[in-house]
C-alpha positions in Angstrom: -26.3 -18.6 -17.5 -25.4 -15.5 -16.1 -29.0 -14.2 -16.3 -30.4 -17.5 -14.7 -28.2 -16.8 -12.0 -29.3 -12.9 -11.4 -33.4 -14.5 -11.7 -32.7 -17.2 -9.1 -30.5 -14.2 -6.6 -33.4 -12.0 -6.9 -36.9 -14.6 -7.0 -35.5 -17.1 -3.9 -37.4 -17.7 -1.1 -37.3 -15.1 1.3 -35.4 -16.5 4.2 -35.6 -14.0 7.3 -32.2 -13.7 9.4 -32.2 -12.0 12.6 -34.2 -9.1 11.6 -32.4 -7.9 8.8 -33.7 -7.7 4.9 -33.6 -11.1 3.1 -31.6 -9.7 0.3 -28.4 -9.7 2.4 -28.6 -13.4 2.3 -28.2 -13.4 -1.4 -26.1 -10.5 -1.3 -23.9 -13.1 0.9 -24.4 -15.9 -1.3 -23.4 -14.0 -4.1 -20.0 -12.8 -2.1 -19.5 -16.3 -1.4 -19.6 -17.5 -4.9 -17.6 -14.1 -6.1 -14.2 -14.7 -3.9 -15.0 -17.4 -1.1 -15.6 -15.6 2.0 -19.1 -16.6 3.8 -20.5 -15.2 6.6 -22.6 -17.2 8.8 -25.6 -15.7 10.5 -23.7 -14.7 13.5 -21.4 -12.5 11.2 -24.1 -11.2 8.6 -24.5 -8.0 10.6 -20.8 -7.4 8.8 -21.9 -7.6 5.7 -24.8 -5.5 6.0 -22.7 -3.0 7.6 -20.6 -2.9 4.6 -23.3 -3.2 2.5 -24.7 0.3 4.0 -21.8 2.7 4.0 -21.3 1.7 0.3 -25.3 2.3 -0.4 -24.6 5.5 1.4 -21.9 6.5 -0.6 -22.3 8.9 -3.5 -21.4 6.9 -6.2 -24.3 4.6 -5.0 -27.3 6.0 -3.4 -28.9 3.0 -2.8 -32.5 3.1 -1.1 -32.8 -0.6 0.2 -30.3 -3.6 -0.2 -33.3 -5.2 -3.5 -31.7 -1.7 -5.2 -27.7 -2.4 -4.3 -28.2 -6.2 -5.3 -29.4 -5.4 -8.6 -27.1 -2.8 -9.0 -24.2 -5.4 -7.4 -25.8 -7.4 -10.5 -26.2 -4.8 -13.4 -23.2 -5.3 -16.3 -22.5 -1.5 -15.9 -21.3 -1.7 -12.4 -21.1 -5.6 -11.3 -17.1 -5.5 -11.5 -16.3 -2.2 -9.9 -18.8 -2.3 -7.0 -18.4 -6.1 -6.1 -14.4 -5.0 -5.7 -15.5 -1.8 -3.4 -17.9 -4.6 -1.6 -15.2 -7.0 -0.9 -12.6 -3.8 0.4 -15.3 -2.9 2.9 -15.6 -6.5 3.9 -12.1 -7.7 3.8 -10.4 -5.4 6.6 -8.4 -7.3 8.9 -6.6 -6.5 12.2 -2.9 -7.8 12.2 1.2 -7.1 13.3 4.6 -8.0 12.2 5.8 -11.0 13.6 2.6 -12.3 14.5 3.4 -16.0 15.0 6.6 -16.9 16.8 6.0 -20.4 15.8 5.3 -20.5 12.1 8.9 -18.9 12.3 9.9 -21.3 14.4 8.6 -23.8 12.3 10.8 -22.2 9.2 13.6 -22.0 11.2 13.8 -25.6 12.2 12.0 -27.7 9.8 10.9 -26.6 6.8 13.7 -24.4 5.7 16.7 -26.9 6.6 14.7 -29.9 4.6 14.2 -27.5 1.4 17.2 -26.5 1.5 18.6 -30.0 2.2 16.3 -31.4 -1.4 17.3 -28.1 -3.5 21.3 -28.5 -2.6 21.5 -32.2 -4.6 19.9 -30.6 -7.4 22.1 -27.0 -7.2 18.8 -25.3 -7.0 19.2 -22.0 -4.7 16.7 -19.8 -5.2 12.7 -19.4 -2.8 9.7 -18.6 -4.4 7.3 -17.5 -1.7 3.7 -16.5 -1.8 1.9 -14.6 1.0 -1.8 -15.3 0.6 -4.1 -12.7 2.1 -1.4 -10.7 3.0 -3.4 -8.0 4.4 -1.2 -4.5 4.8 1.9 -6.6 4.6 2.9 -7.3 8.0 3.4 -11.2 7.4 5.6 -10.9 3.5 7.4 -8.1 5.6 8.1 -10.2 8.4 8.8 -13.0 5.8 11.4 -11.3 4.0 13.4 -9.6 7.0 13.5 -13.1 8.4 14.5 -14.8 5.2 17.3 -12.0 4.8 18.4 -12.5 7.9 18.7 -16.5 6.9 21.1 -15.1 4.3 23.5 -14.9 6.5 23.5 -18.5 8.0 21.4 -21.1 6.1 20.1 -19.4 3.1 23.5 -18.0 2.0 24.2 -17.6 -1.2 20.5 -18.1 -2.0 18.1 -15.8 -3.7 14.5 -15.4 -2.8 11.5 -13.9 -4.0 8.0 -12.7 -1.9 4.8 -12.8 -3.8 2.5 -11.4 -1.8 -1.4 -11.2 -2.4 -4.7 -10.2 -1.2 -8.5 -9.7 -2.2 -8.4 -5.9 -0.6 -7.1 -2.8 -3.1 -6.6 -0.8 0.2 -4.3 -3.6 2.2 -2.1 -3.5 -1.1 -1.6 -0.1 -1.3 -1.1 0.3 2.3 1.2 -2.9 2.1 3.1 -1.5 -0.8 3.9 1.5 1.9 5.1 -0.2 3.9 4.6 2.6 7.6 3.5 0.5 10.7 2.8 2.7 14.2 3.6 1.2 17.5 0.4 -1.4 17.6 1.4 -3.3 14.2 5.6 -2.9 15.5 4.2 -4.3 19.4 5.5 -7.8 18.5 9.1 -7.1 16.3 12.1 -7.6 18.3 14.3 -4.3 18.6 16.9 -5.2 16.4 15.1 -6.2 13.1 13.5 -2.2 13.9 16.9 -0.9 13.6 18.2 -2.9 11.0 15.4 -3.3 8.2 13.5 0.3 9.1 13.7 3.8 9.0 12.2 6.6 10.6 9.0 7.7 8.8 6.1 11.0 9.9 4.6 11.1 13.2 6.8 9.1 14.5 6.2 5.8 12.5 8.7 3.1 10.8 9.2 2.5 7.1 10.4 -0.5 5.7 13.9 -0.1 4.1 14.2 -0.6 0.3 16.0 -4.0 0.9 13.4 -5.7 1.9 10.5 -3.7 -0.1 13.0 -5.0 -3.2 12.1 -8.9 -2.0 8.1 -8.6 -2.5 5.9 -7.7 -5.3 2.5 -7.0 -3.8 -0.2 -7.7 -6.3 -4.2 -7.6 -5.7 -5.8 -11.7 -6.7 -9.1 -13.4 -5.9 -8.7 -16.6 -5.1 -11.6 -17.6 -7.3 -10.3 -16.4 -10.1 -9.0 -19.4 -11.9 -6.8 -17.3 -15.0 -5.2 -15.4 -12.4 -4.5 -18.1 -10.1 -2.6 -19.7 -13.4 0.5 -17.4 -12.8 0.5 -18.4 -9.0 2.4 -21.9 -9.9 5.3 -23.2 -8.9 5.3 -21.9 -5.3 7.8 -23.1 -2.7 6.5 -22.3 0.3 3.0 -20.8 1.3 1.3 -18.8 4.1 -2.1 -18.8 3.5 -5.3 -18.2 5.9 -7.5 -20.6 6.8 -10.2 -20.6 4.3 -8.2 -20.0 1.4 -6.1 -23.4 2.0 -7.5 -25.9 -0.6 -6.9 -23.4 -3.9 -3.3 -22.8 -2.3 -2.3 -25.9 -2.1 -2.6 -26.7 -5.7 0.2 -24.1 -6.8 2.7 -26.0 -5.0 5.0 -28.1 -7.5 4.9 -31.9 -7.9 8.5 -32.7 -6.7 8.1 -35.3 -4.3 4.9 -34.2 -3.2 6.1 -33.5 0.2 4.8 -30.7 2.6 4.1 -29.1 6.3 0.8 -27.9 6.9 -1.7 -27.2 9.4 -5.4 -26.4 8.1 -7.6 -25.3 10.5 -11.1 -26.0 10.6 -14.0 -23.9 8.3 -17.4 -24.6 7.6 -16.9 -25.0 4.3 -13.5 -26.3 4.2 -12.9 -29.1 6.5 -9.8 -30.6 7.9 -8.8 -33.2 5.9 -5.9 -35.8 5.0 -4.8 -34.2 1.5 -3.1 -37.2 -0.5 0.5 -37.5 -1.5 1.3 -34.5 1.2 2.9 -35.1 4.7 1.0 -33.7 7.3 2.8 -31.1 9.9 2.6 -31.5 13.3 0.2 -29.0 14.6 2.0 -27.5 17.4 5.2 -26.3 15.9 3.2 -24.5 13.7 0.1 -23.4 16.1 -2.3 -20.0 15.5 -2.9 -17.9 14.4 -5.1 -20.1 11.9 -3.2 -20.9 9.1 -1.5 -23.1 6.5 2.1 -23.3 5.5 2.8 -25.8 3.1 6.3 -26.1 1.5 7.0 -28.5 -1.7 10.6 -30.9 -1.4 
């Protein structure tokens, strides 16, 4: 199977897009079919971009994109250069306390409803998972608000951050945990002075505390083993085009959640079954879904 797929990447028809080589269509296809993330023809010129600093690289040495598609394909180097591929393509721009809303949302729906299910029970204890977390800036903001909750609503409750993305980089910068002035523009003054210290060149590190609330752990999303040890989830932040695997490691309780998919091309909004639908502006942009099971 695997070498009827390779045949078919490297005899299809040869599709021309906006001047560039026709191979970065199946290099696209097969990026799309390795993790989930497509780019359409206005965003190719990404790809290829990517695509050329790693055929530039030493390791590589790639004359044309036929040579790095093969070699994207080869057994000796399919798994190690498809991961370099996706960190060059998976860089995103992002900030601590991005979304005011989704907070908001937390704050006055979500949180006082699980907690409201888990108290008749006796169950007091959050499993969170962060999906496409990036360099951390959303499980960070996460857990200082969460800890925060502690102190009013959440007290005497124990909760846990898994956070998760395609990019080795973003982990290991996440893991870090040092944010300069642009990622800090949007966190209020007093969660800097409670839940950071002072770090090099004048940057802020998050304290142990929090760092002790999140495990940060690289997953693709297509990978169905992996994806096993994702269950039981309470709530989820999730991007966009990730939504639909997401939403099946929530636990059949009642079936109950908030979310607010926003429209892909290849994942359309839809009503999902036996889930209650959120309402759209308490939880607003950035794009994203936050589904919580009660």
């Amino acid at each position: 199977m695997a070498g009827e797929v390779l045949q078919a990447t490297l005899t299809a028809p040869q599709i021309k897009s906006d001047g560039h080589d026709p191979v970065y269509l199946r290099i696209r296809d097969l990026v799309y079919q390795t993790c989930g993330i497509y780019h359409s023809e206005e965003k190719l010129y990404l790809l290829v971009a990517a695509c050329k600093r790693r055929m530039a690289t030493e390791r590589v040495k790639a004359g044309s994109a036929r040579e790095y598609l093969e070699l994207l394909t080869s057994p000796g180097y399919k798994e190690t250069e498809s991961r370099e591929l996706l960190n060059e393509i998976t860089i995103g721009e992002t900030c601590l306390f991005r979304s005011p809303a989704q907070l908001n949302a937390l704050h006055n729906v979500i949180l006082p409803e699980l907690v409201a299910e888990r108290g008749k029970i006796g169950l007091r204890r959050l499993k969170v998972w962060s999906a496409g977390c990036s360099t951390g800036e959303e499980p960070y903001t996460l857990a200082m608000f969460l800890l925060d909750e502690k102190e009013k609503l959440l007290k005497d409750w124990e909760f846990s951050i898994q956070a998760t993305d395609l990019n080795d980089r973003s982990v290991e910068a996440a893991r870090a945990g040092i944010y300069g002035d642009y990622a800090l523009r949007n966190t209020p003054e007093n969660y800097k002075r409670k839940y950071f210290s002072l770090g090099e060149a004048g940057k802020l590190k998050v304290k142990d505390e929090v760092k002790a609330k999140i495990t940060f752990t690289r997953l693709n999303l297509n990978d169905d083993s992996r994806m096993l040890f994702m269950k039981g989830m309470d709530l989820i932040f999730c991007c966009h085009h990730q939504c639909r695997g997401c939403l099946h490691q929530l636990p059949a309780q009642k079936g109950g959640c908030r979310l607010r998919p926003s429209p892909h091309p290849h994942h359309p909004r839809r009503r999902l079954p036996n889930r209650r639908q959120s309402l759209p502006e308490i939880v607003g942009s950035p794009p994203a879904l936050v589904a919580a099971a009660f």
